[in-house]
C-alpha positions as CSV (number, residue, x, y, z in Angstrom):
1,X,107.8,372.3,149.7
2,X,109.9,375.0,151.6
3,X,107.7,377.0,154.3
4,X,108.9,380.4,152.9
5,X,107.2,379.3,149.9
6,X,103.9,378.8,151.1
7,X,103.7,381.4,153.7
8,X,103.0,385.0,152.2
9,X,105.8,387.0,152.3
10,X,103.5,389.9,153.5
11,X,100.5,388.1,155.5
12,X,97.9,391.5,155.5
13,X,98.4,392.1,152.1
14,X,98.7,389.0,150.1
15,X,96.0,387.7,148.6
16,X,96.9,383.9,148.5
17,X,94.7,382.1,150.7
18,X,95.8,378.9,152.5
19,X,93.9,376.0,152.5
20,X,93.6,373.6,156.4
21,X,95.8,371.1,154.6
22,X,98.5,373.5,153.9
23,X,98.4,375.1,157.1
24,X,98.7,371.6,158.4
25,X,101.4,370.6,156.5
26,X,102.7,373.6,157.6
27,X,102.8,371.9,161.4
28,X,104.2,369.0,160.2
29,X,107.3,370.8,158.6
30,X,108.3,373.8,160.7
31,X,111.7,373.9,162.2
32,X,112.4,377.2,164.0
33,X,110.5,379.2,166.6
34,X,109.8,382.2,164.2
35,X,108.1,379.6,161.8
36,X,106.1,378.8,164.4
37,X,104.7,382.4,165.4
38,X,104.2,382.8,161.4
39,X,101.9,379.9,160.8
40,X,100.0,380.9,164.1
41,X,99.6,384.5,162.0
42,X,98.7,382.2,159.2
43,X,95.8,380.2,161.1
44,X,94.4,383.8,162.3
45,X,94.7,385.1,159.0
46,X,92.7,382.4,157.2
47,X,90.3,382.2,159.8
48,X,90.9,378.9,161.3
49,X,91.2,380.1,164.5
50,X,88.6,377.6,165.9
51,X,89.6,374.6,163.9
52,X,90.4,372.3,166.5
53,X,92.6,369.7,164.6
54,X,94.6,372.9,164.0
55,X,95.0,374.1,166.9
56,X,95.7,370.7,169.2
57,X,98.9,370.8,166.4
58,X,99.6,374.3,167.1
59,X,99.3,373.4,170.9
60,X,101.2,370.6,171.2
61,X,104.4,372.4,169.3
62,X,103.8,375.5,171.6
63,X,104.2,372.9,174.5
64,X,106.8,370.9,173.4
65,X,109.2,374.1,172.3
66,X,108.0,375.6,175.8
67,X,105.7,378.3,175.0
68,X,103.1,377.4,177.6
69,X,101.9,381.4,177.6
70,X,101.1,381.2,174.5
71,X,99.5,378.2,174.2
72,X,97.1,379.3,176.9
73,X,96.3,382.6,175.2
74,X,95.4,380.3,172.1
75,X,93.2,377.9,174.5
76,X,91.7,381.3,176.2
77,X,90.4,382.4,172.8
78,X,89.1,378.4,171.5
79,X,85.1,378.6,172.1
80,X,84.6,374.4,172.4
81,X,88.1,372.9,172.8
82,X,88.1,369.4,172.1
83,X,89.4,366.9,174.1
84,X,92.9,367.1,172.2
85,X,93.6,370.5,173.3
86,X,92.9,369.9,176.9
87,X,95.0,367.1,176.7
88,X,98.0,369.3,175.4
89,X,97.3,371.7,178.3
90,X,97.4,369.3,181.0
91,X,100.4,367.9,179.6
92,X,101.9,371.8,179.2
93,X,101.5,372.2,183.1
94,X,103.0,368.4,183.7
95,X,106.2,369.8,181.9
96,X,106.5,372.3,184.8
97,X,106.4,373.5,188.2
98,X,103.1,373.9,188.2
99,X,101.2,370.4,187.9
100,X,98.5,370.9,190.2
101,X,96.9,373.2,187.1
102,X,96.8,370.0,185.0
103,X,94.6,368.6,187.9
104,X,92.6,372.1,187.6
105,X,92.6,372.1,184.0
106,X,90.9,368.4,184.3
107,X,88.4,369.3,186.6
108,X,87.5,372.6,184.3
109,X,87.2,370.2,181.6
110,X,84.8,367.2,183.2
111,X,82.4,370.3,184.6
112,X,83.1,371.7,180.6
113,X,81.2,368.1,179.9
114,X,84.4,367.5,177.7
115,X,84.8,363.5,177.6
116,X,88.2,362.2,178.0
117,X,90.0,360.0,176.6
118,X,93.1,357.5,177.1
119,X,95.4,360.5,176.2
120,X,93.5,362.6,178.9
121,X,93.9,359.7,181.8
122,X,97.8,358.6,180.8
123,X,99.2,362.5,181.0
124,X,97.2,363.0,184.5
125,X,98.4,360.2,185.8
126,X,101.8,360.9,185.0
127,X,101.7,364.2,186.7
128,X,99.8,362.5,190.0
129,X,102.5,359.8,190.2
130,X,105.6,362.2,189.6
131,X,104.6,365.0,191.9
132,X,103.2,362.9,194.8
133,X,99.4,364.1,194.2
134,X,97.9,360.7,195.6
135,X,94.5,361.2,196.4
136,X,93.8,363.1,193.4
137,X,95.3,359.9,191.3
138,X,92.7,357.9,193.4
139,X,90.6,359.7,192.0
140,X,91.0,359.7,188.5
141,X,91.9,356.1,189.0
142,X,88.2,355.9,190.0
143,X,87.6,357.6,187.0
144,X,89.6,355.1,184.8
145,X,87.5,352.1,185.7
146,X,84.2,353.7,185.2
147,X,85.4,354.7,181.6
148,X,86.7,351.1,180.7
149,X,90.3,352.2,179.9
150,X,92.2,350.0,182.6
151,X,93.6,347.9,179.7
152,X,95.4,350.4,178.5
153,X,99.2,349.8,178.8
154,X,99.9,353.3,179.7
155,X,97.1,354.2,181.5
156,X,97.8,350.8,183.6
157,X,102.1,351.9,183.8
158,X,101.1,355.1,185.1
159,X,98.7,353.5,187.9
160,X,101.8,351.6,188.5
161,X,103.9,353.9,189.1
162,X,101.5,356.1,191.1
163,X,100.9,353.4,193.6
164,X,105.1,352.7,193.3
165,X,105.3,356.9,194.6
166,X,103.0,356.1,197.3
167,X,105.5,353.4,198.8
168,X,105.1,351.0,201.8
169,X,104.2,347.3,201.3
170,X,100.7,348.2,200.2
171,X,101.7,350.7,197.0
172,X,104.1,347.5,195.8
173,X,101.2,345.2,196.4
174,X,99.0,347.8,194.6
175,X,101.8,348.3,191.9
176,X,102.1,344.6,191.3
177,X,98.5,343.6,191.1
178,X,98.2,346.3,188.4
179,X,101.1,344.5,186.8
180,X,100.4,341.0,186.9
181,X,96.5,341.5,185.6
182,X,97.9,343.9,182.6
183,X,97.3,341.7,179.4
184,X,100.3,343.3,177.6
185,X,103.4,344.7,179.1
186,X,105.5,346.5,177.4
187,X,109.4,347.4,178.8
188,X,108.4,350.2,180.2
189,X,106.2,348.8,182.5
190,X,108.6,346.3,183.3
191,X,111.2,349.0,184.2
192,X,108.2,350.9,186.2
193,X,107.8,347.6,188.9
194,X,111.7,347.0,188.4
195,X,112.3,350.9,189.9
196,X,109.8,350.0,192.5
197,X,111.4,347.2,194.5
198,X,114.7,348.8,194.2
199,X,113.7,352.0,195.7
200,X,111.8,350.1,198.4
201,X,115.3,348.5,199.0
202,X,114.6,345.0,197.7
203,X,117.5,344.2,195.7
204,X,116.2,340.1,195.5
205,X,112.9,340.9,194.1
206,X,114.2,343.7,192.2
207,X,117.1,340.8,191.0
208,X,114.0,338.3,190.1
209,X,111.8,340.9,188.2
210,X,115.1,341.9,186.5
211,X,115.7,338.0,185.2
212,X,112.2,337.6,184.5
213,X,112.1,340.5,182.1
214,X,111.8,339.7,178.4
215,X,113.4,342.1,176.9
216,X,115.8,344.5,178.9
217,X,117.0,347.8,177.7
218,X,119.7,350.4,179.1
219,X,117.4,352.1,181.8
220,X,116.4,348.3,183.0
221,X,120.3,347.7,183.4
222,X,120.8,351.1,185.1
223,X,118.5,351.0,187.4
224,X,119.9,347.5,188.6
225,X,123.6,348.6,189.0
226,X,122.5,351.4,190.3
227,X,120.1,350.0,192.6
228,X,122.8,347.3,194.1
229,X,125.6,349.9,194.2
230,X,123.3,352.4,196.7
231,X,122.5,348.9,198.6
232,X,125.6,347.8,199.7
233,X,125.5,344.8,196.7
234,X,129.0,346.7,195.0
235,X,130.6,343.6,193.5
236,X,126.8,342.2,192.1
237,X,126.8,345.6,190.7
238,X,130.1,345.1,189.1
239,X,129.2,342.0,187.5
240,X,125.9,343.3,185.9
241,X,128.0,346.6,184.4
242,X,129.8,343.5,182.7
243,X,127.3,341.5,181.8
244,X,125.5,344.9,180.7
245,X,128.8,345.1,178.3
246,X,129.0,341.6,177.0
247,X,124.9,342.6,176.0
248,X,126.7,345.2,173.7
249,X,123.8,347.5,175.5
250,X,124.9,351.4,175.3
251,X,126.7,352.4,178.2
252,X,124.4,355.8,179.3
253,X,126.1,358.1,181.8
254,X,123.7,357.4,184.8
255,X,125.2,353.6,184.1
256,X,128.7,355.0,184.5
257,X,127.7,356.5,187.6
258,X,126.6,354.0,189.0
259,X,129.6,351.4,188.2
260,X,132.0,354.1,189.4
261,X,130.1,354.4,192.4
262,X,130.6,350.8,193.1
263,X,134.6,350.9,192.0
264,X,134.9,353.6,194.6
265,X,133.5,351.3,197.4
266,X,135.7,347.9,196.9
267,X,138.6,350.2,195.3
268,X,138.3,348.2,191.5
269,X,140.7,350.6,190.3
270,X,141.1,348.7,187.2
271,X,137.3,349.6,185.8
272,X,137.2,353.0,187.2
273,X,140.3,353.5,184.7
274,X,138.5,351.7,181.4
275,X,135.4,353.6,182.6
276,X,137.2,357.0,182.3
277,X,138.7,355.6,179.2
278,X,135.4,355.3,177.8
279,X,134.0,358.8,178.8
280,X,137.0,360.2,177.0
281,X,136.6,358.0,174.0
282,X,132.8,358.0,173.8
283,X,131.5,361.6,175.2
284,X,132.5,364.8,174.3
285,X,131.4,368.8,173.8
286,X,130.9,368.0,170.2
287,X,128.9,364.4,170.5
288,X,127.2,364.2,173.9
289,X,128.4,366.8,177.0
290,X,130.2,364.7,180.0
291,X,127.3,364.6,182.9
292,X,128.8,366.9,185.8
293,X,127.9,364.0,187.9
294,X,129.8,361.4,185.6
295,X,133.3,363.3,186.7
296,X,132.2,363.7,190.0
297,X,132.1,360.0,190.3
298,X,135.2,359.9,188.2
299,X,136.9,362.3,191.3
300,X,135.2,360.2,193.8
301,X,136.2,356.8,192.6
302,X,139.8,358.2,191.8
303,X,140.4,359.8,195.2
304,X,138.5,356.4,197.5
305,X,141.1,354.5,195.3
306,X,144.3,356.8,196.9
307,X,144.5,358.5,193.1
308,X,144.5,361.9,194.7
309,X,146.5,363.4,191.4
310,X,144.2,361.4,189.0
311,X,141.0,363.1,190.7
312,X,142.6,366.6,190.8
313,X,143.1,366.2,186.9
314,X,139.3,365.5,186.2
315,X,138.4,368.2,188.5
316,X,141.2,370.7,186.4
317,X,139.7,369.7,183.4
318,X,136.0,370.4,184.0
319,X,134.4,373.0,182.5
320,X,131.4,373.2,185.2
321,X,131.7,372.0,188.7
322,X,129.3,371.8,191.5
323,X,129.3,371.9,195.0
324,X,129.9,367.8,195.2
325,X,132.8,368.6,192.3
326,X,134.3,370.5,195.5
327,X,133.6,368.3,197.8
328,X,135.1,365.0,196.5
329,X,137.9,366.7,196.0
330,X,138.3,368.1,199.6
331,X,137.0,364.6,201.3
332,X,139.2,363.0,199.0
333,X,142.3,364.7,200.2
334,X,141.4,364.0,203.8
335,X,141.1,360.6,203.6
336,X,144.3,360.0,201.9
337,X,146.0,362.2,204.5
338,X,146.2,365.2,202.9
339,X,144.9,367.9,205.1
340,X,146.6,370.7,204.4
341,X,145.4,370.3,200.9
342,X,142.2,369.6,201.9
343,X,141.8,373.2,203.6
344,X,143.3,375.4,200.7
345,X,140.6,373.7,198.2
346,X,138.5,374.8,201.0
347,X,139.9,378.2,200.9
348,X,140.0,378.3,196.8
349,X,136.3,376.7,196.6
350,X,135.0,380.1,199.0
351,X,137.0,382.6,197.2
352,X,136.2,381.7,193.4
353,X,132.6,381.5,193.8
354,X,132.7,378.8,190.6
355,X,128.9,378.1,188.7
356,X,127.9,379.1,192.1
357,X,129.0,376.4,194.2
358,X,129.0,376.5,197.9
359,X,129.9,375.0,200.7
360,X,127.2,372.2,202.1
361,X,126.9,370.2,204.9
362,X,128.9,367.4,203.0
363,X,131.6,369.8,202.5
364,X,132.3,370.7,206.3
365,X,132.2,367.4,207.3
366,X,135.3,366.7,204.9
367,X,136.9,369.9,206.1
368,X,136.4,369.2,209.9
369,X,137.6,365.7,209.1
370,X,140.9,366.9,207.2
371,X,141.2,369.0,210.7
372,X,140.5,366.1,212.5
373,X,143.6,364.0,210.7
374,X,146.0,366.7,210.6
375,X,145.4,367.9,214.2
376,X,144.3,371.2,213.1
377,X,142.4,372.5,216.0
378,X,142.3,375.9,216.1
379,X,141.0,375.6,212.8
380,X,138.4,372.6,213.3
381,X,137.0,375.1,216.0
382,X,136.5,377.8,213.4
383,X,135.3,376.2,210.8
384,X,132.9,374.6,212.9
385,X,132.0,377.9,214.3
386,X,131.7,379.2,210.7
387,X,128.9,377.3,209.6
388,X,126.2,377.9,211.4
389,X,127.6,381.9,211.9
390,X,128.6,382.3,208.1
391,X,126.6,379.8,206.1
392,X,123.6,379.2,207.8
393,X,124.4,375.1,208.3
394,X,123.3,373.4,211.4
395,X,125.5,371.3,212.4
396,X,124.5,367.3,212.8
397,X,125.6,364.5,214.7
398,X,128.3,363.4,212.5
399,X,130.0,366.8,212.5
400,X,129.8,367.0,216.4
401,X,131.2,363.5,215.6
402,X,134.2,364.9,214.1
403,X,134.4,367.7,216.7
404,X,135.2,365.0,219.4
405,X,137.7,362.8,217.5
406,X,139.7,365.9,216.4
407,X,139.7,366.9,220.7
408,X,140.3,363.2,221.2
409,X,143.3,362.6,218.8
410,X,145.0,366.1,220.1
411,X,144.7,364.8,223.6
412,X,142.3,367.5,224.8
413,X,139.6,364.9,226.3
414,X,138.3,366.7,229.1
415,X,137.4,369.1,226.0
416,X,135.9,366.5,223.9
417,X,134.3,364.8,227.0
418,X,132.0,368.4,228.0
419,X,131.3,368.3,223.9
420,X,129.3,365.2,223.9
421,X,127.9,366.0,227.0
422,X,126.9,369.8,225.5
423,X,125.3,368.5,222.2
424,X,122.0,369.2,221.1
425,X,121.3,365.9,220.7
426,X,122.1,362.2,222.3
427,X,125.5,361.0,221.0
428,X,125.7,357.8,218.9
429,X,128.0,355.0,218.9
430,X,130.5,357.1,216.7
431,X,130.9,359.5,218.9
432,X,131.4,357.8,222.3
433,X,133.9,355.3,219.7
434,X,135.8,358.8,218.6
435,X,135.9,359.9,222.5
436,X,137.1,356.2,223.6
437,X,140.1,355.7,221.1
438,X,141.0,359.1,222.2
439,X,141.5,357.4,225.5
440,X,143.0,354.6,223.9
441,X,145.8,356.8,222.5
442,X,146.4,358.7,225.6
443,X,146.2,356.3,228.3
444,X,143.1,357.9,230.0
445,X,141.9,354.6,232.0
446,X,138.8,356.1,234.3
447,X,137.3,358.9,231.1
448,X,137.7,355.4,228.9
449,X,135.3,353.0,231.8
450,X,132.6,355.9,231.5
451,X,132.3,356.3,228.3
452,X,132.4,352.4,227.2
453,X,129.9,352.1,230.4
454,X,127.4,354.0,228.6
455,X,128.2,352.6,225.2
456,X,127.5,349.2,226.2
457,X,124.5,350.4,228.2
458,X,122.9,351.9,225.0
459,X,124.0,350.1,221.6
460,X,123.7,346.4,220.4
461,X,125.7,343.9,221.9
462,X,127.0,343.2,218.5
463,X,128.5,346.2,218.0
464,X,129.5,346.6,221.6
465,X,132.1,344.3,221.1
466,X,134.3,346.1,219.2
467,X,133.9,349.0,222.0
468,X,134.8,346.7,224.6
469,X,138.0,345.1,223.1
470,X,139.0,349.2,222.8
471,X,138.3,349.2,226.4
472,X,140.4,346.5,227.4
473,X,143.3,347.2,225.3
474,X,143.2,351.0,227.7
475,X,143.3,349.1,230.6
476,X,145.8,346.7,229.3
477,X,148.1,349.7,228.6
478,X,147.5,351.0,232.2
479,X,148.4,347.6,233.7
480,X,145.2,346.9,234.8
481,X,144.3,343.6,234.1
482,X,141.9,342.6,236.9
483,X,139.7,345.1,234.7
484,X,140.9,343.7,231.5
485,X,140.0,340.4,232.6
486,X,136.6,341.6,233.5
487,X,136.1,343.0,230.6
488,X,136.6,339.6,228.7
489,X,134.1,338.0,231.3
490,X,131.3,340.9,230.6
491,X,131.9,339.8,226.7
492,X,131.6,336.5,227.7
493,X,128.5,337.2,229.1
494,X,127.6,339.0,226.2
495,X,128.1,336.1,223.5
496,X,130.2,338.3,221.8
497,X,133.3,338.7,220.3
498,X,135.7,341.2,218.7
499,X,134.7,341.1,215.0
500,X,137.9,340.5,212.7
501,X,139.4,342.9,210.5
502,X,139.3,342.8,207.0
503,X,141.2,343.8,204.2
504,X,141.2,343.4,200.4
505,X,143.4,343.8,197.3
506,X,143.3,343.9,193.6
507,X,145.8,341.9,191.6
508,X,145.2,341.7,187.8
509,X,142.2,342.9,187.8
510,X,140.8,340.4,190.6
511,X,139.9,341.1,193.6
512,X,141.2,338.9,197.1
513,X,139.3,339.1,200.1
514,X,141.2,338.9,203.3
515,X,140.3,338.2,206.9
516,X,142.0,338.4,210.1
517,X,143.1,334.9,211.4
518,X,141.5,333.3,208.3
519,X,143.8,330.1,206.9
520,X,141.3,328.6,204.8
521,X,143.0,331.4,201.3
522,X,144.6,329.1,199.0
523,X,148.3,330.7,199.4
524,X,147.9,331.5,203.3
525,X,150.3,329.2,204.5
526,X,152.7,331.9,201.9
527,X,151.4,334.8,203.2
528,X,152.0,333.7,206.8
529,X,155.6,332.9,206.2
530,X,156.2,336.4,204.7
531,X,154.8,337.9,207.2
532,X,157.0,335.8,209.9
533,X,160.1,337.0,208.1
534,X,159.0,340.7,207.8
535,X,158.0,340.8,211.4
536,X,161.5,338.9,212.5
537,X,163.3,341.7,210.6
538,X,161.6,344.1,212.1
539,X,161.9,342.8,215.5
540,X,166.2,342.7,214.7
541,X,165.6,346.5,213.6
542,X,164.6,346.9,216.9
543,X,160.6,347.0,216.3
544,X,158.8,345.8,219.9
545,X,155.8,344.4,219.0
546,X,152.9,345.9,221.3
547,X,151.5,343.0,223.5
548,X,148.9,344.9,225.3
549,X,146.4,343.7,222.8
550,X,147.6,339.6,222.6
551,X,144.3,339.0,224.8
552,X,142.2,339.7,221.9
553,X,143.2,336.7,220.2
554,X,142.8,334.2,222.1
555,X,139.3,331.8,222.3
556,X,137.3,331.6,225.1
């Protein structure tokens, strides 16, 4: 039956009375907004107005299509509201930015004498857990046990993931407690303990609860790519997005972002391609929008992979961009040594004024970092002038950080030197490294043996080492190698050494790790001969290799 043949075509004058049934059938069936306000007449009209079947239907619609005014003048007017329409107004208020009213509304309805129910516990709990409100889910977990719903495999999820919000080694131990006593678990639980671990930064346990799961589905895969690729774990990421494929599971966009995210960080240009092969194949305006996030990590992994022209074209082809659309693009150019570039995106991204997108803190370090590479220094001083002055960003260590290497590189040290010892806060390892390669470069000796003093003084001696082999390759260049040799003795001393570079490359799709002064790779022997004969045809070129940094190599 068609709801313009039920409802009157003139409500006030029609003489057609509807019975609860229709008007309930009349829920079941509507399909626009103006339906909706019609059958609401309708209830008025036939004097249902305190039917409270009716109106927890009427509610929950008005809540779900975002009407939450005029649910609430409906629950105003209701003289005993059952327990099913306070449940649809606490879940109105979860919806939005006001869930401490679902806590009020809760509290209104125990003092009301209204009894709640599983419903009641599992949408308050929600709210508490997603909004941080602990003590108050304390409290209705208090509430819960008195009222013998604790078996409940929502009501138990949502204690989960209250205790999971909480964080700290006693919210998992909380969290997982509730877990292991629940006597049914359903996938959503699992995925609840799963998100835990991995936001506590426990990719293991995370790993063993993932294994462990019985059935998996594409949020439990996501959230494990995506919790290895934000811990360092890129290429266990990788191989899950595979397995994840061989599952024949439905690649979601968060998936994608994650896998990219990985293929940025090892450069597995390969998969960032079939990934963006897939977006283009599989999401569209017509099917399902591209997230703006999904092309973001598209530019990202495109430009960490030295695609800069592959990056531009995802950015050209975007119909909304943000500010970290911008800023991909402009950290991308720097990195691959395209500063000049870099700084008219910078230019274009202030000018157009695009979906509202402005510049961040993440943006001017990109810019001040193009500056940096490309010796821009006038510039690099006003743009780091600019965004305190013009945009209200205070600038952090890392930008300071950028400040000194782009003095440093230039050669203005005694600049870069009375920056670190001007900023508004103690310099790291970074920046004394920045200010000490500067010395490196231009062969300033004494600067150099302050700064690595203090360095050494202040950091690890593991990553001192690397500071002090910098060191001694400046003295080495100044022919001072009573200090050089000192140097070595002090890292001696230490137990440290210079940790070796590494390098890696992608050949048909696999990936080969390499490491300085490693001969154990299968085809070494190979590689070491090549790499005789280019360096002997260098050398007859006239190449001089620079032996000021032999010492490095050799054992103690």
């Amino acid at each position: 039956m068609l709801v313009e043949e039920i409802i009157p075509a003139n409500p006030a004058t029609s003489s057609k009375a509807l019975t609860t049934r229709q008007i309930f059938s009349l829920l079941q069936i509507r399909n626009t907004t103006k339906t909706l306000f019609q059958i609401h007449s309708q209830i008025i009209i036939n004097g249902f107005s305190q039917k409270n079947y009716i109106l927890a239907k009427l509610l929950a619609f008005y809540v779900t299509s975002g009407y939450l005014i005029n649910a609430h003048k409906v629950f105003e007017k209701t003289e005993n509201p059952s327990t099913a329409i306070w449940n649809q107004m606490i879940r109105g208020h979860a919806r939005i930015e006001t869930p401490e009213k679902s806590v009020y509304l809760y509290k209104q309805m125990i003092d009301k004498e209204t009894e709640p129910d599983e419903y009641t516990y599992s949408f308050l709990l929600s709210v508490c857990a997603r909004c941080g409100l602990f003590r108050e889910g304390e409290q209705v977990h208090g509430r819960v046990l008195a009222s013998g719903y604790c078996s409940n495999v929502f009501i138990r999820t949502n204690l989960m993931n209250l205790y999971l919000m909480s964080g700290g080694e006693c919210g998992v131990g909380c969290a997982r407690l509730l877990f292991d006593d629940m006597p049914a678990r359903s996938v959503v639980s699992w995925n609840s303990l799963l998100k835990g671990y991995v936001k506590r930064g426990d990719i293991d346990g995370a790993r063993k609860i993932f294994d462990e799961m019985p059935h998996r589905n594409v949020v439990s895969w996501t959230t494990m790519i995506s919790g290895c690729a934000q811990n360092g774990k890129s290429r266990q990421a990788l191989s899950l997005f595979n397995e994840m494929r061989r599952a024949r599971v439905g690649l979601d966009q968060v998936a994608l972002v994650a896998a990219l995210s990985a293929c940025a960080e090892i450069g597995d240009l390969n998969l960032g391609k079939w990934i963006h092969s897939y977006v283009e194949e599989n999401f569209s305006v017509g099917r399902e929008p591209v997230l703006v996030s999904l092309n973001n990590a598209l530019i990202h992994m495109y430009a960490s992979c030295g695609e800069i022209e592959e990056a531009y074209g995802v950015f050209r082809k975007m119909q909304r961009r943000n500010t970290v659309s911008w800023t991909s693009m402009i950290t991308g150019f720097a990195k691959q040594g395209y500063a000049q570039e870099a700084l008219v995106f910078f230019e274009w991204m202030q000018s157009s004024g695009v979906n509202g997108a402005r510049p961040d803190e993440l943006t001017f370090l990109g810019v001040l970092s193009a500056c940096s590479h490309g010796g821009f220094v006038d510039e690099g001083r006003q743009f780091f002038e600019c965004m305190n002055q013009n945009w209200g960003i205070k600038p952090r260590i890392e930008h300071y950080g950028c400040m000194v290497d782009l003095f440093s590189r230039a050669g203005l040290l005694d600049e870069a030197f009375s920056l670190v010892q001007n900023m508004p806060m103690k310099p790291n390892d970074a920046v004394l490294g920045s200010l000490l390669l500067g010395c490196r470069i231009h062969n300033n000796a004494e600067l150099a043996s302050q700064v690595a003093q203090k360095l050494v003084a202040e950091i690890d001696p593991e990553q001192a080492a690397g500071y002090l082999a910098l060191l001694a390759n400046v003295y080495a260049a100044a022919k001072r190698w009573q200090d050089v040799a000192a140097v070595r003795q002090k890292m001696i001393k230490l137990g440290v050494r210079k940790p070796p570079g590494q390098s890696w490359v992608q050949i048909n799709g696999v990936l080969h790790d390499f490491v300085a002064g490693d001969s154990t790779y299968k085809q070494a022997s190979l590689i070491y001969e090549t790499l005789g004969e280019i360096t002997m045809q260098a050398m007859r070129e006239g190449y001089k290799p620079d032996i000021s940094e032999l010492f490095l190599g050799i054992e103690e």
